[in-house]
C-alpha positions in Angstrom: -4.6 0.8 4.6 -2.3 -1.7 3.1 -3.4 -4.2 0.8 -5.0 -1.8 -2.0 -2.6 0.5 -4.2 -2.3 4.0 -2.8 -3.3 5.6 -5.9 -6.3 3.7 -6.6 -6.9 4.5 -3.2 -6.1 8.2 -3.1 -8.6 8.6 -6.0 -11.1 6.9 -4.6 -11.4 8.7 -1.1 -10.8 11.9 -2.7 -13.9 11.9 -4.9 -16.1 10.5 -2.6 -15.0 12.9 0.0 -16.0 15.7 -2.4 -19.1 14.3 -3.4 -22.6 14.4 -1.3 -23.6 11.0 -1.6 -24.1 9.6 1.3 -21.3 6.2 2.8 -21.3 3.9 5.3 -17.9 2.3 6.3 -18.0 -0.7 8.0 -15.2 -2.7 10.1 -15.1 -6.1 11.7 -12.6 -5.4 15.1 -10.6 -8.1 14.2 -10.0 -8.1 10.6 -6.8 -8.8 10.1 -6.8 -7.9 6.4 -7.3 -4.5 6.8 -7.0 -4.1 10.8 -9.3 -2.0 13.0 -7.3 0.3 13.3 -7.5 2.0 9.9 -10.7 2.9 10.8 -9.3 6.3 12.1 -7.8 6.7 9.0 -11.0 6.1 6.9 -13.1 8.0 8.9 -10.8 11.2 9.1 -10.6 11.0 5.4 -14.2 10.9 5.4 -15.5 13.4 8.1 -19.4 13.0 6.7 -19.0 9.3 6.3 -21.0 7.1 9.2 -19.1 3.9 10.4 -20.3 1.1 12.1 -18.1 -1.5 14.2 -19.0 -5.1 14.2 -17.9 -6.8 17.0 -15.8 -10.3 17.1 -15.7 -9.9 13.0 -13.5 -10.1 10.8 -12.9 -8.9 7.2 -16.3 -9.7 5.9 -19.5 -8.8 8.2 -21.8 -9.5 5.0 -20.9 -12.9 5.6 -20.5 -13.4 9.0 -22.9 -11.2 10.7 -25.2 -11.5 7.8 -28.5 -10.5 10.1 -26.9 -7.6 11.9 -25.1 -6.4 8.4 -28.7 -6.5 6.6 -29.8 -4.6 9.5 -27.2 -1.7 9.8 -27.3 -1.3 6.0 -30.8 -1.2 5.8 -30.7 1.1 8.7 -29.0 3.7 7.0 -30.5 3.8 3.7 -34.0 4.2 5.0 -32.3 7.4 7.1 -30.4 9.0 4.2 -33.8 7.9 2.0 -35.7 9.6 4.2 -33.2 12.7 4.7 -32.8 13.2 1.1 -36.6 13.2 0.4 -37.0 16.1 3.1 -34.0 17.8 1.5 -35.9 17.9 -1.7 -39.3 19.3 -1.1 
């Protein structure tokens, strides 16, 4: 993952590995700011994590898949709403 200084970096997937709240990782397959194939790297270093591809993107989905973005967030928060809530009756 070039482009973002390994420390900051190494914190910052270490304690959200460690904690329990929930992530989504998402990738456009052709970003060539942080290439597709990091993706391995992310999701190894997150094993609970979900990911979603977006195809024929690049570094920003938000922007240029805005509809199908909205979607796949909104997606997985109603899920890990709706897993948490059973979880804490």
């Amino acid at each position: 993952m070039s482009g973002v200084r390994a420390e900051w970096r190494t914190a910052l997937i270490g304690a959200l590995a460690k904690s329990d709240v929930p992530a989504l990782v998402v990738w456009g397959d052709h970003d060539h700011i942080l290439p597709f194939s990091h993706l391995e790297a992310a999701a190894a270093a997150l094993p609970r994590a979900e990911s979603h591809v977006f195809a024929k993107t690049g570094h920003m989905p938000q922007i240029e898949r805005p509809d199908e973005f909205a979607a796949v967030v909104e997606d997985f928060l109603t899920r890990v709403s709706a897993d948490r809530q059973v979880t804490s009756i």
